[in-house]
RONU-180537 format. One record per residue (C-alpha): x, y, z. Coordinates in nm, 4 decimals. Layout:
N
VEXVEX         u         v         w
VEXVEX         X         Y         Z
...
# end
This chain:
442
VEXVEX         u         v         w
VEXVEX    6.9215   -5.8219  -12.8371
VEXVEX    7.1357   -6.1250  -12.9227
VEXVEX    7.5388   -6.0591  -12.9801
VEXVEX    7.5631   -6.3604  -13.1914
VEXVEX    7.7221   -6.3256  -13.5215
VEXVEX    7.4302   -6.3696  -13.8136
VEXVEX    7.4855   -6.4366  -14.1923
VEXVEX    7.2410   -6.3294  -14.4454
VEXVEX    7.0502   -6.5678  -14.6882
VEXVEX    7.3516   -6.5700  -14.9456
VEXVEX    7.5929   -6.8124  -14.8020
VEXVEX    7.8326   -6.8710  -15.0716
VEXVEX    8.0568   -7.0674  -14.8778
VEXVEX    7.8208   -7.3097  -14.7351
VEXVEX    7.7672   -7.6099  -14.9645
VEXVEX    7.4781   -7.7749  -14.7248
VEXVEX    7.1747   -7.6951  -14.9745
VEXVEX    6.9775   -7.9448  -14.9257
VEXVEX    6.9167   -8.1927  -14.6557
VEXVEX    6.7024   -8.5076  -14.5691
VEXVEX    6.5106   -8.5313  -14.2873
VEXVEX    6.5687   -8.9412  -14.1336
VEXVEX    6.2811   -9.0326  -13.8959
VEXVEX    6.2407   -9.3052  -13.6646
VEXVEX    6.3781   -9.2258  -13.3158
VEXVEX    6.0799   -9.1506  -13.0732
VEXVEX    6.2811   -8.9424  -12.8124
VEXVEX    6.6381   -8.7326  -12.7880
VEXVEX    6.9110   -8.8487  -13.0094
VEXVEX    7.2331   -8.7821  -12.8227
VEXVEX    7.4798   -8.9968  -13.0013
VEXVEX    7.5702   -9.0588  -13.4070
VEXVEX    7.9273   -9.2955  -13.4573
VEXVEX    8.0749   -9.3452  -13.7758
VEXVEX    8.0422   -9.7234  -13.8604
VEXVEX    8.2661   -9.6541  -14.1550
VEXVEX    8.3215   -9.4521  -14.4957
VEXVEX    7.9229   -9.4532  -14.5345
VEXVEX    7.7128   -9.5992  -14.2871
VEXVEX    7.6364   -9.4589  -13.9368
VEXVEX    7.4181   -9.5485  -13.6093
VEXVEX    7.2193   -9.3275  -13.3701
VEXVEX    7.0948   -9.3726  -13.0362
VEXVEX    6.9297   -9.1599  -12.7686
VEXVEX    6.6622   -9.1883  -12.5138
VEXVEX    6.4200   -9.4034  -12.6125
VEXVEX    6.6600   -9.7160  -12.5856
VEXVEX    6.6573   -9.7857  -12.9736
VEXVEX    6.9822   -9.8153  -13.1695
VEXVEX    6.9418   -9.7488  -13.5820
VEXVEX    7.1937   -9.7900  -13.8709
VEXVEX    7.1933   -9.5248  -14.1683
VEXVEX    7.3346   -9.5426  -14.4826
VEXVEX    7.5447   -9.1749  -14.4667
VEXVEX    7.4700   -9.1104  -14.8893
VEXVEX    7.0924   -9.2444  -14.9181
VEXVEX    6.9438   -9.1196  -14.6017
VEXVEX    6.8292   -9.5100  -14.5867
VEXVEX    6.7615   -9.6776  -14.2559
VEXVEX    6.9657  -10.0025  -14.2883
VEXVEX    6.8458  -10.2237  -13.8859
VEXVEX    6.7187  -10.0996  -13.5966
VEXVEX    6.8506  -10.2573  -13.3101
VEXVEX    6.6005  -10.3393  -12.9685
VEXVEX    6.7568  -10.4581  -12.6913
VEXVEX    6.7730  -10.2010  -12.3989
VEXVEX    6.4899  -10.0601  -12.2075
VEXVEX    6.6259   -9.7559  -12.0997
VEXVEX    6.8175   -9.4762  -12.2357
VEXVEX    7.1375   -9.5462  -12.4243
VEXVEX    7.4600   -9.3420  -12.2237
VEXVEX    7.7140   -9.4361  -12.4022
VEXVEX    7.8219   -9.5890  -12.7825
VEXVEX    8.1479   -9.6805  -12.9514
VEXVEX    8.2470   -9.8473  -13.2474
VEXVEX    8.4737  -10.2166  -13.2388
VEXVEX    8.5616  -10.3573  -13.5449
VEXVEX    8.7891  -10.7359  -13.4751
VEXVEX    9.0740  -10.7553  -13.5833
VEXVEX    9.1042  -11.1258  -13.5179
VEXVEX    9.2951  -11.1987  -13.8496
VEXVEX    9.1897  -11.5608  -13.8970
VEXVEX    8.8251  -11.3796  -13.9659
VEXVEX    8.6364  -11.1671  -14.1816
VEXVEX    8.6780  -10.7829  -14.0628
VEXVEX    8.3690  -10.7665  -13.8609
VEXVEX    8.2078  -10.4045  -13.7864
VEXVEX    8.0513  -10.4114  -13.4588
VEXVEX    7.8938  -10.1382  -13.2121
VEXVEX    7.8803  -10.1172  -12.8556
VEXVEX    7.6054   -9.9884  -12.6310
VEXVEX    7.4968   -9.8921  -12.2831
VEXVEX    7.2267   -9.7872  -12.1328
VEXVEX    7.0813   -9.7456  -11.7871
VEXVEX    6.9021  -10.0597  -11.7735
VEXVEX    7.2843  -10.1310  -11.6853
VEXVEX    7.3464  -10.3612  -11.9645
VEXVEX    7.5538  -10.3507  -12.2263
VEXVEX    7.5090  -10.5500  -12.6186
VEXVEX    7.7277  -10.5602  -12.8625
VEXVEX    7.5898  -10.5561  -13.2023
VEXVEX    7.6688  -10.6749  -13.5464
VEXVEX    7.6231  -10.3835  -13.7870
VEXVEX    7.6295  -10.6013  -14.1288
VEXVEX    7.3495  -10.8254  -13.9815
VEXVEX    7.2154  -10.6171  -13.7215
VEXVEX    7.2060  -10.8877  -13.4739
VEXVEX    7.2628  -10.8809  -13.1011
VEXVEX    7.6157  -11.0679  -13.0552
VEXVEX    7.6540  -11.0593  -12.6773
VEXVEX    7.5196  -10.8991  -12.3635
VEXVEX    7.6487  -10.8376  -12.0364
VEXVEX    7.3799  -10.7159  -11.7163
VEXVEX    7.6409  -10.7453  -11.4539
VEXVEX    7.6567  -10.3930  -11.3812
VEXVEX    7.6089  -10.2284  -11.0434
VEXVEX    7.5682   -9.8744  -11.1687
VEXVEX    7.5105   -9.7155  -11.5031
VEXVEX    7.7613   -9.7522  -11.7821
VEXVEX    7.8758   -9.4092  -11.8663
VEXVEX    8.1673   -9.3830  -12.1142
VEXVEX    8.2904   -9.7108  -12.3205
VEXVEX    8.6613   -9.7103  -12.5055
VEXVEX    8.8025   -9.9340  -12.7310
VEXVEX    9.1658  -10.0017  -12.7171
VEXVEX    9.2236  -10.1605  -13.0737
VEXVEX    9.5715  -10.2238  -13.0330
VEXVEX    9.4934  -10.4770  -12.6887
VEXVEX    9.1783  -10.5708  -12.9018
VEXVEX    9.0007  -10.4656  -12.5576
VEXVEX    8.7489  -10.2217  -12.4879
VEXVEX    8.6860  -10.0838  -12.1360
VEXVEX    8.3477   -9.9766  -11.9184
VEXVEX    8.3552   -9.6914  -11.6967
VEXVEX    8.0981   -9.6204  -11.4499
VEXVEX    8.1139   -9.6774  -11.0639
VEXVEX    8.4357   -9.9528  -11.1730
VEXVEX    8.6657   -9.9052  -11.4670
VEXVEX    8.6105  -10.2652  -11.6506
VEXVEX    8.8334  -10.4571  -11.9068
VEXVEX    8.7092  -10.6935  -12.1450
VEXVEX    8.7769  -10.8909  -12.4635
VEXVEX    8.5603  -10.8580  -12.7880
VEXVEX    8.3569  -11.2018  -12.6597
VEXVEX    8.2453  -11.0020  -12.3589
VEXVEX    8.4356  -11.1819  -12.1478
VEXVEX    8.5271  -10.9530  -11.8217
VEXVEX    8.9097  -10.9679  -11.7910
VEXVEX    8.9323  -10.7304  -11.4823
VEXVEX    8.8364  -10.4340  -11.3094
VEXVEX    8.9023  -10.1527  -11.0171
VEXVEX    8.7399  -10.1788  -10.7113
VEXVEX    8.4337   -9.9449  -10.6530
VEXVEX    8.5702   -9.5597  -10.7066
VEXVEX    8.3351   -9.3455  -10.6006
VEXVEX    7.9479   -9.2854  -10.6290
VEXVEX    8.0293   -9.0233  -10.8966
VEXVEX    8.1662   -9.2723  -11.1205
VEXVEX    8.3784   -9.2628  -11.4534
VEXVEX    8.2460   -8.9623  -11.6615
VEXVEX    8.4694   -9.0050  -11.9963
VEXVEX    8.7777   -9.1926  -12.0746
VEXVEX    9.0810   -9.1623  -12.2949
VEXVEX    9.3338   -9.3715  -12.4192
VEXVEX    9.7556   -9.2776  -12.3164
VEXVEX   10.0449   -9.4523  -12.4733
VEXVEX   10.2148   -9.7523  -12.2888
VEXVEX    9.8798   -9.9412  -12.1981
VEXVEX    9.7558   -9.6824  -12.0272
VEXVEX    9.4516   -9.4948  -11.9917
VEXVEX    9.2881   -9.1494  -11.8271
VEXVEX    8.9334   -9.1383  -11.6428
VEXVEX    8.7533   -8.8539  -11.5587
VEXVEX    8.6377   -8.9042  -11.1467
VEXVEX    8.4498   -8.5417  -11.0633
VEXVEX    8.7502   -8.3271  -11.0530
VEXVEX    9.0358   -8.6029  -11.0138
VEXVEX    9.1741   -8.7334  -11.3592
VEXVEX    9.3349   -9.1253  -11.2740
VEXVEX    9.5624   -9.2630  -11.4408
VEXVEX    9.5285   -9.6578  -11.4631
VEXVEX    9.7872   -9.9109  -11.6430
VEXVEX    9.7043  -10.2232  -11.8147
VEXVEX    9.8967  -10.5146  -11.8143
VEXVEX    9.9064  -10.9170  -11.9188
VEXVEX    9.8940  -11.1747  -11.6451
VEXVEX   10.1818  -11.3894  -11.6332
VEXVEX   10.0090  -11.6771  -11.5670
VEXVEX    9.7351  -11.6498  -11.8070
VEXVEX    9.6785  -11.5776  -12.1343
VEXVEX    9.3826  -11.4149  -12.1425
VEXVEX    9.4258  -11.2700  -11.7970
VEXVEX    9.4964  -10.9305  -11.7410
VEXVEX    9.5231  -10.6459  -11.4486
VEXVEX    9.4366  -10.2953  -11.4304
VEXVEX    9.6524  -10.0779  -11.1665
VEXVEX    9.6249   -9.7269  -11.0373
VEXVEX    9.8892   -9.5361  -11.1068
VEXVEX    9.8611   -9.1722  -11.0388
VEXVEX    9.5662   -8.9570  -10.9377
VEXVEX    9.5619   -8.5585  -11.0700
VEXVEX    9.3608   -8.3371  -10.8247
VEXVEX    9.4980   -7.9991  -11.0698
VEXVEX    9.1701   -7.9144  -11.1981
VEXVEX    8.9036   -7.7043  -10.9461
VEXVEX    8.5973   -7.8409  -11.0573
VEXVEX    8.4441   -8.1567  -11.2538
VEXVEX    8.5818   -8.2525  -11.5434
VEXVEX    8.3498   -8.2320  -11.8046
VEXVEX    8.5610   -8.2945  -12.1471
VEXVEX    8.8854   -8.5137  -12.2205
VEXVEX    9.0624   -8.5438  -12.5719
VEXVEX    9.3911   -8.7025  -12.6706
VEXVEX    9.5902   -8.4545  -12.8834
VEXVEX    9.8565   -8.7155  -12.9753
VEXVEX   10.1012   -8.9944  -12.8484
VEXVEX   10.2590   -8.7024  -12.6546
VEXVEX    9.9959   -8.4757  -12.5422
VEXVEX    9.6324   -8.4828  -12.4101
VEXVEX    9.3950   -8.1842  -12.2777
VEXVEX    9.0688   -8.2252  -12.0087
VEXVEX    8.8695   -7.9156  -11.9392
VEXVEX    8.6066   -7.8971  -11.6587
VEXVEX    8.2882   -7.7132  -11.5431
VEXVEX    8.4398   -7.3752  -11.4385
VEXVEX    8.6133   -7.3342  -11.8476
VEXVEX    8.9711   -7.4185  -11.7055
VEXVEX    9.1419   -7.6341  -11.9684
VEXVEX    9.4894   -7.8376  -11.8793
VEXVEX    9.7295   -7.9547  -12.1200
VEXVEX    9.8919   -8.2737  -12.0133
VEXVEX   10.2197   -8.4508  -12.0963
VEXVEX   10.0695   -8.7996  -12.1593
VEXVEX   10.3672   -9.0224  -12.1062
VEXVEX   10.4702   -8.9201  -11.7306
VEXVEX   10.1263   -8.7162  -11.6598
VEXVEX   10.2458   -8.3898  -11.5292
VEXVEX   10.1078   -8.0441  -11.6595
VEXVEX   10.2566   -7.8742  -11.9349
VEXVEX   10.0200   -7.5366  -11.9331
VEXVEX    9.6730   -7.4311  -11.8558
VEXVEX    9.4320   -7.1982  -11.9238
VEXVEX    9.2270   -7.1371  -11.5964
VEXVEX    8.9316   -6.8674  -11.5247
VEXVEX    8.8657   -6.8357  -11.1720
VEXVEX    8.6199   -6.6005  -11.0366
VEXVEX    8.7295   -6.6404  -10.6743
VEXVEX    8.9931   -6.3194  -10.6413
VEXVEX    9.1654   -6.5167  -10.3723
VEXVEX    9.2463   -6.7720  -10.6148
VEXVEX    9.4207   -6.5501  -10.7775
VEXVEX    9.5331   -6.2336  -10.6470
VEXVEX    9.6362   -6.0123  -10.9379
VEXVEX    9.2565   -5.9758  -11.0275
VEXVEX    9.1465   -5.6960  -10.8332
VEXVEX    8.8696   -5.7798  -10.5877
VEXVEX    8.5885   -5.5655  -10.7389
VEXVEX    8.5858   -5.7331  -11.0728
VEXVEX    8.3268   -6.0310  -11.0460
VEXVEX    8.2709   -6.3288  -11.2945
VEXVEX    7.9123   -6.1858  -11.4467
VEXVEX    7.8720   -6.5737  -11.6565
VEXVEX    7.6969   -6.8579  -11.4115
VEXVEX    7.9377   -7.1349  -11.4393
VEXVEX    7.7303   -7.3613  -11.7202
VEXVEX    7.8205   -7.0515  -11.9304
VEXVEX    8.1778   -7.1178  -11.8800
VEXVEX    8.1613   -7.4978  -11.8909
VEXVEX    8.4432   -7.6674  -12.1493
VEXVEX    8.1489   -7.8925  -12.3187
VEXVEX    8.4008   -8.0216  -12.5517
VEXVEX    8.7633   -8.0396  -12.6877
VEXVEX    8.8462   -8.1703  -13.0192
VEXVEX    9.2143   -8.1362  -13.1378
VEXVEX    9.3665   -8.1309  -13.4991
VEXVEX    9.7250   -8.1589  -13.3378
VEXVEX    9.8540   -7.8371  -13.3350
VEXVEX    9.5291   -7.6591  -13.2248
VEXVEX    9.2520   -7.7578  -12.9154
VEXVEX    8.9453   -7.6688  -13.0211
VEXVEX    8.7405   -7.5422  -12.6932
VEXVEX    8.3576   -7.5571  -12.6748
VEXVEX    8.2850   -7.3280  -12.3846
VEXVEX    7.9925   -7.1806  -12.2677
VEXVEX    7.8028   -7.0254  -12.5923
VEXVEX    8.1257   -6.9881  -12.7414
VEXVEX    8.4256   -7.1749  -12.9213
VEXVEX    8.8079   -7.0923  -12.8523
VEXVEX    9.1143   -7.1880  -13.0155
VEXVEX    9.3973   -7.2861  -12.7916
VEXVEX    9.7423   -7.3146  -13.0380
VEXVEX    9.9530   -7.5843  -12.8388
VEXVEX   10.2748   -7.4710  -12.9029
VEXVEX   10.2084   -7.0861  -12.7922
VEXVEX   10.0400   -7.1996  -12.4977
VEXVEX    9.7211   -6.9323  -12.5167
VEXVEX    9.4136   -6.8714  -12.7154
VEXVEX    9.4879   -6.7227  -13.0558
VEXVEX    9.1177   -6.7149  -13.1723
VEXVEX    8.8076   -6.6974  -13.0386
VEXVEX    8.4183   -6.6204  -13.0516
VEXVEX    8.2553   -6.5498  -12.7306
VEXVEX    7.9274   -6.5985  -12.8421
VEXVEX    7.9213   -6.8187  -13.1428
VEXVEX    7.5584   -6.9388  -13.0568
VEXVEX    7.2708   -6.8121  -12.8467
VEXVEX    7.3058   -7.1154  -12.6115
VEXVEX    7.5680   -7.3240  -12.4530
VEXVEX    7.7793   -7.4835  -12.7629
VEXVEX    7.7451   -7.9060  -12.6975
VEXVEX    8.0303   -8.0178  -12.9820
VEXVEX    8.2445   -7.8780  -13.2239
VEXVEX    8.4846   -8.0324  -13.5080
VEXVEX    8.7391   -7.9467  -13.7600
VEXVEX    8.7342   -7.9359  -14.0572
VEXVEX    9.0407   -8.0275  -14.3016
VEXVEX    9.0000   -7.7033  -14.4963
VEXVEX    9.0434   -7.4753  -14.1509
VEXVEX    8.7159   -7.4603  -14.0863
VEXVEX    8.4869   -7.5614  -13.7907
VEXVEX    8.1789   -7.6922  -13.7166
VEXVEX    7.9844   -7.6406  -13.4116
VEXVEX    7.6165   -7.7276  -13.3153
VEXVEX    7.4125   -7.5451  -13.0100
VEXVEX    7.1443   -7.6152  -12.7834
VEXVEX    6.9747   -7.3307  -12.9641
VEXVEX    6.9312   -7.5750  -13.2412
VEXVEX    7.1897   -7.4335  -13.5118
VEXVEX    7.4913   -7.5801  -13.6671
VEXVEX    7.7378   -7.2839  -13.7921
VEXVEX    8.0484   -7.3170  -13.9932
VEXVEX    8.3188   -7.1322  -13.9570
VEXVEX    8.6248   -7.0259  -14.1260
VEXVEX    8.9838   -6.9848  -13.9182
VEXVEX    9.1189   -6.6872  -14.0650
VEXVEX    9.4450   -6.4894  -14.0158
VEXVEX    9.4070   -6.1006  -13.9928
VEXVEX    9.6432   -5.7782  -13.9955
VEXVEX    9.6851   -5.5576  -13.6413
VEXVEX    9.7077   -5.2541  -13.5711
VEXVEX   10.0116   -5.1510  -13.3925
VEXVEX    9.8340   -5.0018  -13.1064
VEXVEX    9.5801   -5.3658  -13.0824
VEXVEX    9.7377   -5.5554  -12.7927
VEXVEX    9.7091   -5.9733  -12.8181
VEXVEX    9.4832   -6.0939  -12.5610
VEXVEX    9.6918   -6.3217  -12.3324
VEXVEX    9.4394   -6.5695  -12.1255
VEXVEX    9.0750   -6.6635  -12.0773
VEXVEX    9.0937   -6.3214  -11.8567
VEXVEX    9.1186   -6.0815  -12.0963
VEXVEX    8.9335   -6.3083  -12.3326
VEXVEX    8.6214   -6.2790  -12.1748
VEXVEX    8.6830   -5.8994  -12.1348
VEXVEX    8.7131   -5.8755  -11.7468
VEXVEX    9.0439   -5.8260  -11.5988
VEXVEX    9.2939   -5.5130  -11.6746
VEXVEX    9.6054   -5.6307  -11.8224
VEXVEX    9.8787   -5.3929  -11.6846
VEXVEX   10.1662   -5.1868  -11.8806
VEXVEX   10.4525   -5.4718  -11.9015
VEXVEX   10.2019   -5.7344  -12.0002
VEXVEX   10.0485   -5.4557  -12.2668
VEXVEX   10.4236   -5.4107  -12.3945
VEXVEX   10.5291   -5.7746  -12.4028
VEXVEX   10.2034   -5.8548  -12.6284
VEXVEX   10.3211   -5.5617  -12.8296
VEXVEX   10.5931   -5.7253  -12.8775
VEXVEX   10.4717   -6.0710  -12.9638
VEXVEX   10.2282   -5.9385  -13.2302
VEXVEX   10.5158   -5.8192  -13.4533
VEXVEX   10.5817   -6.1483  -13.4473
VEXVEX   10.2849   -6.3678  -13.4011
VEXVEX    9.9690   -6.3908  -13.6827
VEXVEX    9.6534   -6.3003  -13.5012
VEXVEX    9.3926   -6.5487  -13.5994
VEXVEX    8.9694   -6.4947  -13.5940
VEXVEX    8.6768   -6.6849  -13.6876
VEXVEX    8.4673   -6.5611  -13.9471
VEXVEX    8.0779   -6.7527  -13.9873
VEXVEX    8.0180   -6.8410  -14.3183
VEXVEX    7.7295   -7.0838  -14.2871
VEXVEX    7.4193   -7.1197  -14.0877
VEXVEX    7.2145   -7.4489  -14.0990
VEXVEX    6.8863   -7.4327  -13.9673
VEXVEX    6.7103   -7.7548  -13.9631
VEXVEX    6.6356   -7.8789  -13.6295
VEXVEX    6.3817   -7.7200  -13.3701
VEXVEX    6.5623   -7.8417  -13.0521
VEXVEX    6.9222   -7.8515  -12.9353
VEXVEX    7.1266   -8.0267  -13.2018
VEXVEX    7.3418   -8.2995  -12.9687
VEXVEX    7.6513   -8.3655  -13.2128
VEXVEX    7.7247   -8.4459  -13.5574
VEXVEX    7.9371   -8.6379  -13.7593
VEXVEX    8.1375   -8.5593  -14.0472
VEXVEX    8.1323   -8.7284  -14.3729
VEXVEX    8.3564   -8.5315  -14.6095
VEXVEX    8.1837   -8.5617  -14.9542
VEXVEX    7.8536   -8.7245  -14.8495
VEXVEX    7.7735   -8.4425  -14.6216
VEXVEX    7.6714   -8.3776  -14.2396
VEXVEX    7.4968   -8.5881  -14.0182
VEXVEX    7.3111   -8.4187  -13.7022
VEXVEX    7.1256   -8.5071  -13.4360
VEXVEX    6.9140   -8.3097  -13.2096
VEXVEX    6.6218   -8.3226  -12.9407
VEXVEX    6.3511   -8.3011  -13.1387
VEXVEX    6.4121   -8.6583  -13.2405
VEXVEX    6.5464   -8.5942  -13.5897
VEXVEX    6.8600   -8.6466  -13.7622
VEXVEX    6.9229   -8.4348  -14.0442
VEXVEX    7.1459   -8.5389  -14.3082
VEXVEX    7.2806   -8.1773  -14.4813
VEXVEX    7.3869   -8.2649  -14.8395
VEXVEX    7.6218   -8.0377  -15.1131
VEXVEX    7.3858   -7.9107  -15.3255
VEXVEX    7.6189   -7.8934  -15.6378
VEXVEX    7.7067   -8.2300  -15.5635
VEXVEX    7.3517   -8.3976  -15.5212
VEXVEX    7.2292   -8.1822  -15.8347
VEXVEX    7.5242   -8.3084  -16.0660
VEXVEX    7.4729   -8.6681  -15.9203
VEXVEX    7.0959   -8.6614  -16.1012
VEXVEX    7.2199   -8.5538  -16.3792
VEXVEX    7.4519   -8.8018  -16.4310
VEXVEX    7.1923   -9.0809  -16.2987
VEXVEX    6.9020   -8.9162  -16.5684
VEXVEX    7.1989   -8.9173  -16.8509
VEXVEX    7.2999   -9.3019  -16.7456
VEXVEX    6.9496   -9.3799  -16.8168
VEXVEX    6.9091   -9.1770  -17.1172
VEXVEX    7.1588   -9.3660  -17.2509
VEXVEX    7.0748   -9.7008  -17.1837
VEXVEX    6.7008   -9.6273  -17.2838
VEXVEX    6.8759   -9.4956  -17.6173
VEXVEX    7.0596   -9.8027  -17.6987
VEXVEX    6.7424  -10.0205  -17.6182
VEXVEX    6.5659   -9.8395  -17.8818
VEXVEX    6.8741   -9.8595  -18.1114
VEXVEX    6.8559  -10.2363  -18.0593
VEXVEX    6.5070  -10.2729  -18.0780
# end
């Protein structure tokens, strides 16, 4: 029997009513990007790229170009100020090309096939008006395609995920090393740039599967075996960690009888999203909340879904979102609850997961803490069921709703009931009244 947390058919807190189903894709749909306040773009395995309008469900282009599954997507608009704002999109795929698009004509602006390997991660840095290719090289190049410079070959592995770091710099995930690279203009050239090596981190035990940027200060990576770092993102060095070893040699205060039962893609950090004070940890089939300035989980549930959680968001009214490869999307609510004396705080992915004895003085210093310290937990209160395959990641759209996107080829777009309802009415009334003062005229 499944542990997961269920809600009943009466979800009062979950406005998603009613949804529209948006056709067109013929295989998985792994990635959705916000173009901007309305319109969005999808692409997956069968190579195609479309553009949605977010409030109409409307398919607005859809792009051909590659020939093989699209691994990676990002959004550029220029911000060349002697032009128009442009919005633009940037794809790869393993054909190893990658186009940039034009999402207000749908047109193909420029493509590059001088890739060795498969693109797997792009980044935009706005502020350089750059973006940057990772795969076997880390590449740098203008919004004209134009390749300003790149690393020499890393390893086979290649680049799994980027992130941008203050002072020109950026962090790439290399299997379980995190590098550090700087940017910097050419002196002799305007245009010309170079891209230097900085600092490698070997901290982390196993791949690194998940990198977010917290702020200007702060930035978190979590890898296959659910350890998550938090890093100091000016000089790199490791502010605190949360790390769940099953090797009792690792870490000798775990006595040698008590085994890891979870495989390790049941501990795997699939994703990190951050709302500044918070980290928001999909691992495994559940989702953990790691507060930044206490250093340690204050809320978590183990088994949010029936399969391995693949992305999870934020909310701005303390609530989450988080989508499964069981197919559901669940919302949840952070809430703050009252202990009991006698309820010690759990203090680490150890006694998270409920193996590990905690002894007496760390029992009496989290006794001590919780007079102190709210004690946080998530409570479900919504349940969208929609897709029949594992949903891959959503976007958010405040007022005009959800977007998913799942395996079965679909993207779902979950709408506010109230909202959509009081929208006709107001449409039928419009009309009403102008069909009323036609007749008065007439």
């Amino acid at each position: 029997k499944s542990s997961v947390q269920t809600i009943g058919e009466e979800q009062i807190q979950n406005p998603y009513t009613e949804l529209l189903v948006l056709k067109g894709h013929q295989d998985i749909v792994r990635f959705l990007v916000q173009i901007d306040d309305c319109r969005f773009a999808s692409a997956g395995d069968d190579g195609i790229i479309f553009l949605w309008n977010a409030q109409t469900g409307e398919k607005l282009y859809e792009l051909h170009g590659h020939t093989h599954k699209i691994t990676a997507i990002a959004p550029f608009s220029s911000s060349d100020v002697t032009e128009e704002k442009t919005d633009l999109i940037i794809t790869a795929s393993a054909d190893r090309t990658v186009i940039v698009w034009d999402c207000t004509s749908g047109r193909q602006v420029q493509k590059v096939s001088c890739f060795h390997s498969t693109v797997k991660c792009l980044t935009v840095l706005q502020r350089l008006n750059v973006w940057l290719s990772g795969g076997s090289d880390l590449c740098v190049w203008n919004r004209n395609l134009d390749l300003l410079c790149k690393t020499s070959h890393l390893t086979d592995a290649g680049i799994s995920a980027l992130v941008e770091l203050p002072k020109n710099c950026v962090a790439a995930a290399v299997g379980k090393e995190l590098i550090i690279f700087r940017l910097s203009a050419s002196n002799n050239e305007s245009e010309g740039w170079n891209i230097l090596e900085v600092k490698r981190l070997v901290d982390h035990q196993d791949n690194i599967s998940s990198l977010v940027s917290v702020n200007d200060l702060t930035f978190v990576t979590g890898s296959h075996i659910g350890e998550l770092i938090v890093w100091d993102a000016i000089d790199w060095t490791k502010q605190a960690s949360e790390c769940n070893f099953w090797d009792s040699s690792v870490h000798p205060d775990v006595q040698p009888e008590i085994k890891l039962s979870q495989s390790p893609h049941e501990t795997s950090v699939q994703h990190l999203t951050s709302d500044e004070e918070c980290v928001f940890a999909a691992v495994g089939k559940g989702i953990y909340v790691y507060n930044l300035q206490m250093k340690r989980v204050i809320a978590c549930q183990r088994t949010a879904h029936d399969s391995s959680v693949l992305h999870i968001e934020k909310l701005p009214n303390r609530q989450l979102i988080s989508c499964s490869e069981d197919g559901s999307v669940r919302i949840w609510e952070l809430r703050e609850k009252q202990q009991l004396p006698a309820e010690p705080v759990p203090t680490g992915f150890f006694n998270m997961w409920g193996f590990g004895r905690a002894n007496k003085q760390a029992n009496q210093a989290a006794k001590k803490m919780q007079e102190n310290t709210p004690v946080y937990f998530l409570e479900l209160v919504g349940d969208l069921i929609g897709h029949s395959s594992a949903v891959q990641m959503f976007l958010y759209f405040g007022e005009l709703g959800l977007a998913t996107c799942s395996a079965d080829h679909l993207i779902i777009l979950w709408k506010d009931g109230e909202r959509e309802s009081s929208l006709r009415s107001l449409t039928l009334f419009k009309k009403l009244a102008q069909n009323g003062d036609l007749q008065l005229r007439l």
